[in-house]
C-alpha beads as a LAMMPS data file, in Angstrom:
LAMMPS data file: protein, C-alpha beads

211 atoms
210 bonds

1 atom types
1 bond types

-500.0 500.0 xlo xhi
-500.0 500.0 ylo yhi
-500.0 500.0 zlo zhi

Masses

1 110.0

Atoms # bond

1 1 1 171.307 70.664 319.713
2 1 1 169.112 72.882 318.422
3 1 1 168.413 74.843 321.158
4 1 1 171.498 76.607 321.130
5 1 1 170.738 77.773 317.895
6 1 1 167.829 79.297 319.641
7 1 1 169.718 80.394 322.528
8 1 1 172.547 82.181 319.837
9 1 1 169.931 83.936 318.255
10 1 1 167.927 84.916 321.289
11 1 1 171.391 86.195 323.725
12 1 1 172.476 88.284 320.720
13 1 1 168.956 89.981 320.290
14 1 1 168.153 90.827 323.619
15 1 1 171.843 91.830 324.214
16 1 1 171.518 89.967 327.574
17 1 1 174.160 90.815 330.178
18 1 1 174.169 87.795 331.570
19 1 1 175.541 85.978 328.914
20 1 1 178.999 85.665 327.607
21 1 1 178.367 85.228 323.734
22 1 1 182.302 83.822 323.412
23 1 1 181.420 81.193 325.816
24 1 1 177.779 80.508 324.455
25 1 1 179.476 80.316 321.026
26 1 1 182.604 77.586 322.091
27 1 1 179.646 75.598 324.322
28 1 1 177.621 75.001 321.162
29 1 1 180.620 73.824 319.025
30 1 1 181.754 71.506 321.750
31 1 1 177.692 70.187 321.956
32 1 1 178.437 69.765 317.917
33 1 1 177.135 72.642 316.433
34 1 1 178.059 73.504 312.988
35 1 1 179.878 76.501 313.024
36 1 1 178.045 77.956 309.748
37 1 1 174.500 77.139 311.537
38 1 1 176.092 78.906 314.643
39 1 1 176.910 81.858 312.367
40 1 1 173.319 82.110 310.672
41 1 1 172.094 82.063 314.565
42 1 1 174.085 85.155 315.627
43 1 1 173.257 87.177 312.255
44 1 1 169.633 86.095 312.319
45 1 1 170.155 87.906 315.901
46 1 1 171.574 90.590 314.851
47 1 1 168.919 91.645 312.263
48 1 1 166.694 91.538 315.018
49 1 1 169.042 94.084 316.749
50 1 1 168.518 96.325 313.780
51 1 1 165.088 96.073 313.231
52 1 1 164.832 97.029 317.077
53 1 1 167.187 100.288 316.301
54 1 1 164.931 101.359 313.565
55 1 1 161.869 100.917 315.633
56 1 1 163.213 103.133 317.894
57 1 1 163.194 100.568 320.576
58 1 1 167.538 100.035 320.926
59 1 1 169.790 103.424 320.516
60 1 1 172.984 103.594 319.261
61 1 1 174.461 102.280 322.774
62 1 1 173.021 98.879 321.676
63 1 1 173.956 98.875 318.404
64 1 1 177.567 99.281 319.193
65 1 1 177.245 96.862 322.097
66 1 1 175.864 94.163 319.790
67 1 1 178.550 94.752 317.131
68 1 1 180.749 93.633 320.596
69 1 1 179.553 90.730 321.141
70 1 1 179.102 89.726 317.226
71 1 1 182.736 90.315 317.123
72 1 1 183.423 88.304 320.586
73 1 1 181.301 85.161 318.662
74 1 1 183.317 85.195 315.353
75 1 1 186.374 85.078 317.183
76 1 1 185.477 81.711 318.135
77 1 1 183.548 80.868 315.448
78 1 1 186.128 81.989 312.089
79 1 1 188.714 78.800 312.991
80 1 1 185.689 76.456 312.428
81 1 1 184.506 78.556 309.062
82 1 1 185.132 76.879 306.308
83 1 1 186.481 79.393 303.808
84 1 1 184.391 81.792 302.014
85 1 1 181.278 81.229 304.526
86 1 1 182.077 84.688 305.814
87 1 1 182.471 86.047 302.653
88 1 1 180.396 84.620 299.808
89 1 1 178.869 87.795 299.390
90 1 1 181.736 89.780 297.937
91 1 1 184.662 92.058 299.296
92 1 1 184.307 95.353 301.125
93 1 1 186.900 97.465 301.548
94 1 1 186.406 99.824 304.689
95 1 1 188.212 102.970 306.215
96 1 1 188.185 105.999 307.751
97 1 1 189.579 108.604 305.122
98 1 1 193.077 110.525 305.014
99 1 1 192.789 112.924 308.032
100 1 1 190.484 111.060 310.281
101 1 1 191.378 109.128 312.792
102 1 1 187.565 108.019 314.107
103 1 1 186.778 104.444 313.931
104 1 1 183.683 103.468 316.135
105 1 1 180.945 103.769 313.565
106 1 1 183.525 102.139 310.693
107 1 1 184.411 99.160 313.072
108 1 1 180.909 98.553 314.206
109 1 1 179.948 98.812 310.147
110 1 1 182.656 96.277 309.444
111 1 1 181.228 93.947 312.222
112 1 1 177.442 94.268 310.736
113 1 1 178.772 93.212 307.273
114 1 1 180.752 90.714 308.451
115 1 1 177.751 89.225 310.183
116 1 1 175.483 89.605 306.952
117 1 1 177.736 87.353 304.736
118 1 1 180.613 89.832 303.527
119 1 1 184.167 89.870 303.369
120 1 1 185.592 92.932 304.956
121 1 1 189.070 94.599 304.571
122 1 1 189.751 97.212 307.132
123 1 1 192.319 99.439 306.163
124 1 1 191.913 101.545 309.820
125 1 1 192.018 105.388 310.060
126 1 1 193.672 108.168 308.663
127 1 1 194.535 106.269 305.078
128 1 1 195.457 107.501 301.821
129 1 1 193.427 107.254 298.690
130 1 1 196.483 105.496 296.922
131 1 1 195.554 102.454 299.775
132 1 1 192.108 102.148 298.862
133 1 1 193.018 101.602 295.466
134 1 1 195.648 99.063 295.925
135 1 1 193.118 97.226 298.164
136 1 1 190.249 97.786 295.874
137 1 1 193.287 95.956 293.252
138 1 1 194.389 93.178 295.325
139 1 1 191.032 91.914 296.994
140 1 1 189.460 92.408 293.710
141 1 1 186.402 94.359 296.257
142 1 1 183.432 95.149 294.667
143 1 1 182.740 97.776 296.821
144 1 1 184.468 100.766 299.309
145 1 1 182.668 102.215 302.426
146 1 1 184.655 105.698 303.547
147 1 1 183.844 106.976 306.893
148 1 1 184.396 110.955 308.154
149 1 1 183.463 112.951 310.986
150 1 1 185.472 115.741 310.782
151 1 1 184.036 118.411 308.501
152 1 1 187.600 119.655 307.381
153 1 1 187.970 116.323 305.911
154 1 1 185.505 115.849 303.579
155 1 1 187.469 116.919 300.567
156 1 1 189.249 113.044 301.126
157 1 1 186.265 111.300 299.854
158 1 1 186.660 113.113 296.671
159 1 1 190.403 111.681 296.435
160 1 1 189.176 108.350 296.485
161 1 1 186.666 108.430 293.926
162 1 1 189.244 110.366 291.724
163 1 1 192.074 107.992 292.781
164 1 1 189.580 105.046 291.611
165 1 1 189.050 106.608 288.336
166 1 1 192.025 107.181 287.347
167 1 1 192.855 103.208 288.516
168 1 1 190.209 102.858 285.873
169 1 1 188.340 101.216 288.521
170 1 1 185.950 103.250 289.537
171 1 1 182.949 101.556 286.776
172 1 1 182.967 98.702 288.825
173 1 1 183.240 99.582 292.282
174 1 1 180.578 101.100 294.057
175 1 1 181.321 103.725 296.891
176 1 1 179.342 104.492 300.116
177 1 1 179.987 107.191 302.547
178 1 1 179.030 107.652 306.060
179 1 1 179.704 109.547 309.616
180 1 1 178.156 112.461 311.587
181 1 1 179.274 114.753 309.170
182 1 1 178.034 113.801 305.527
183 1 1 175.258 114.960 303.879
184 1 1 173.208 113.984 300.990
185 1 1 174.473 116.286 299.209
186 1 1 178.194 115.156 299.059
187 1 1 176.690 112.246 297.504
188 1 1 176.567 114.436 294.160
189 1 1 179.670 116.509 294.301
190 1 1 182.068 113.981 295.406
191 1 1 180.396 111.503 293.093
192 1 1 179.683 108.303 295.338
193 1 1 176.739 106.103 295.195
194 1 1 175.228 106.351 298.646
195 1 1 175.166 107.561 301.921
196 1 1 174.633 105.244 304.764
197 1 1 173.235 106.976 308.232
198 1 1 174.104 104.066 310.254
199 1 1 175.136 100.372 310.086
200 1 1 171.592 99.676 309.800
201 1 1 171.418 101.181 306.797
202 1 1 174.936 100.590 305.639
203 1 1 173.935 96.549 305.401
204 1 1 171.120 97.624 303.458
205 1 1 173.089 99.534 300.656
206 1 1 175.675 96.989 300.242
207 1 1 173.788 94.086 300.434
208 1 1 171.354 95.757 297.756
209 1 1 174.932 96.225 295.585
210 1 1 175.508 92.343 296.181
211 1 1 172.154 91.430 294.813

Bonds

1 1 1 2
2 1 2 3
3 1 3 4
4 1 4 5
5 1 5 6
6 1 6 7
7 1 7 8
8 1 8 9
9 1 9 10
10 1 10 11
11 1 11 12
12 1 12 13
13 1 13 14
14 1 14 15
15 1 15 16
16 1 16 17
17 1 17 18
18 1 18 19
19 1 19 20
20 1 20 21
21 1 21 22
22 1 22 23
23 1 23 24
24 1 24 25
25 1 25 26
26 1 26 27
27 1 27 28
28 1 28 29
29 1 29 30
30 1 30 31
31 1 31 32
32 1 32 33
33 1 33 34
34 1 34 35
35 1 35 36
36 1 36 37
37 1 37 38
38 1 38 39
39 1 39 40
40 1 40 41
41 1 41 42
42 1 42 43
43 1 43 44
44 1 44 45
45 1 45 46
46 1 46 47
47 1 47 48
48 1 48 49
49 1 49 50
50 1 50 51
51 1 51 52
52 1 52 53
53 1 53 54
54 1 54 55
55 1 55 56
56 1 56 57
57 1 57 58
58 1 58 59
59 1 59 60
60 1 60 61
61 1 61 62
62 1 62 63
63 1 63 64
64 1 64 65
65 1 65 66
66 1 66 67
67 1 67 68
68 1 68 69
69 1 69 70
70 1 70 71
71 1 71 72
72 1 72 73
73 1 73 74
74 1 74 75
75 1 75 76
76 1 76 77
77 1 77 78
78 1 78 79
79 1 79 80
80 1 80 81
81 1 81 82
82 1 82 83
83 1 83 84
84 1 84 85
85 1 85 86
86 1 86 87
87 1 87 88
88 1 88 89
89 1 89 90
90 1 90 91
91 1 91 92
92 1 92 93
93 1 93 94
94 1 94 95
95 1 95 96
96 1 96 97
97 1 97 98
98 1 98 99
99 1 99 100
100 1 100 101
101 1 101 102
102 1 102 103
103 1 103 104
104 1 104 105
105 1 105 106
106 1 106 107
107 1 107 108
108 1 108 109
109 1 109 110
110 1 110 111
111 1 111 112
112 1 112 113
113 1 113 114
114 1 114 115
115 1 115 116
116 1 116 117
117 1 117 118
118 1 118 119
119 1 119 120
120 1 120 121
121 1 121 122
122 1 122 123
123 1 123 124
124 1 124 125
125 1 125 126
126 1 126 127
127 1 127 128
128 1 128 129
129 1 129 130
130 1 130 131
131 1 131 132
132 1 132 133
133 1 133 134
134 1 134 135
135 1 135 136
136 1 136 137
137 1 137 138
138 1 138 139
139 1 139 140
140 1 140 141
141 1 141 142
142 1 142 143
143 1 143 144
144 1 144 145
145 1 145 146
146 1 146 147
147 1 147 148
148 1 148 149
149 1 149 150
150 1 150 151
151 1 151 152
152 1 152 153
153 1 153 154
154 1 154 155
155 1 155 156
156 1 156 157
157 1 157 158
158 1 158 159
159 1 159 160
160 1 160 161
161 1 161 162
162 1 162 163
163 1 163 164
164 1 164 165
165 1 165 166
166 1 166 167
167 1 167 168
168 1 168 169
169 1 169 170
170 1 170 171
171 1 171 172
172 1 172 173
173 1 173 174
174 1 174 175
175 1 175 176
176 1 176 177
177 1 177 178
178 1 178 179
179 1 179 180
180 1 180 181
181 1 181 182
182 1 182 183
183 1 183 184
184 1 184 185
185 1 185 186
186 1 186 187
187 1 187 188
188 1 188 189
189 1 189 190
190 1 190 191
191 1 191 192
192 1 192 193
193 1 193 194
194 1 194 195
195 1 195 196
196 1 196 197
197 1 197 198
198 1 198 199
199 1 199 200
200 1 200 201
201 1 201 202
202 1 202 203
203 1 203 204
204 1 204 205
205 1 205 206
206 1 206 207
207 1 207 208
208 1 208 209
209 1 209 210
210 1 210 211
């Protein structure tokens, strides 16, 4: 059995075409894989993926195409999860900020931390500040990731953090901001903790928050 362990990790890091990863996924369950072993395979892939992106040896073409296929492979795999085994690392709550309606680099974030042991909430595009808090509330998140490419609408990620505080939340939440047009300088005047230049590095910032 454990070969397709091998086989999980292996399709996923060499993003191989000729490989289905839904169908490699439901084949191991039905040979009686467990489906948290099955998840460890795919992540262990995907850091592989990662560490091949920083190298400079996959672009961002593969990075997105891997965050495919990790999200084809969880389909299958969440009805076997038992709960919390995709979240024991704590609540994220992920969007793209009032104004903006670009998602590709926040989905394939969300898929990266969903593969390295968080809980995600994906509030979409184009959402309020007043939503982040009430999600912040309710899934009692220990963190918020804000993306935003358009230039204009920068100003939203100050909203947030200023919505947060005066939730009184804002102590205990730590924000991250990311997309083609932040800089490290908004990390100052907006008052956030980080900026993340890619899901790479996004992983690495909230995992080193979960630690």
């Amino acid at each position: 059995m454990g070969d397709y362990l091998a086989k999980v990790t292996m399709a996923m890091a060499e993003l191989d075409p000729e490989v289905d990863m839904a169908t490699l996924v439901g084949e191991a369950l039905a040979a009686g894989e467990k489906a948290a072993d099955l998840l460890r395979a795919m992540s262990e892939g995907m850091v592989e993926v990662g560490r091949r992106f920083e190298a400079g040896e996959y672009y961002l073409a593969d990075l997105v195409l891997a965050g495919e296929e990790m999200k084809e492979g969880l389909r299958v795999l969440e009805p076997h999860l038992e709960v919390g085994e995709t979240g024991k690392r704590g609540t994220v709550v992920l969007c793209t900020v009032r104004g903006d309606i670009h998602d590709i680099g926040k989905n394939l974030v969300g898929t990266m931390l969903r593969s390295a042991g968080f809980r995600v909430v994906d509030l979409g595009v184009d959402v309020p500040a007043e939503k982040v808090v009430e999600a912040v509330k309710s899934e009692s998140a220990f963190a918020v990731g804000l993306s935003v490419l358009l230039t204009t609408m920068t100003g939203s990620i100050g909203e947030v953090v200023e919505a947060l505080r005066g939730a009184g939340l804002r102590e205990g939440v730590k924000v991250a901001i990311g997309g083609a047009c932040t800089t490290p300088e908004m990390v100052g005047r907006y008052g956030v903790d980080a900026l993340g230049r890619d899901a790479v590095e996004a992983v690495r910032i909230f995992s080193g928050w979960a630690t």
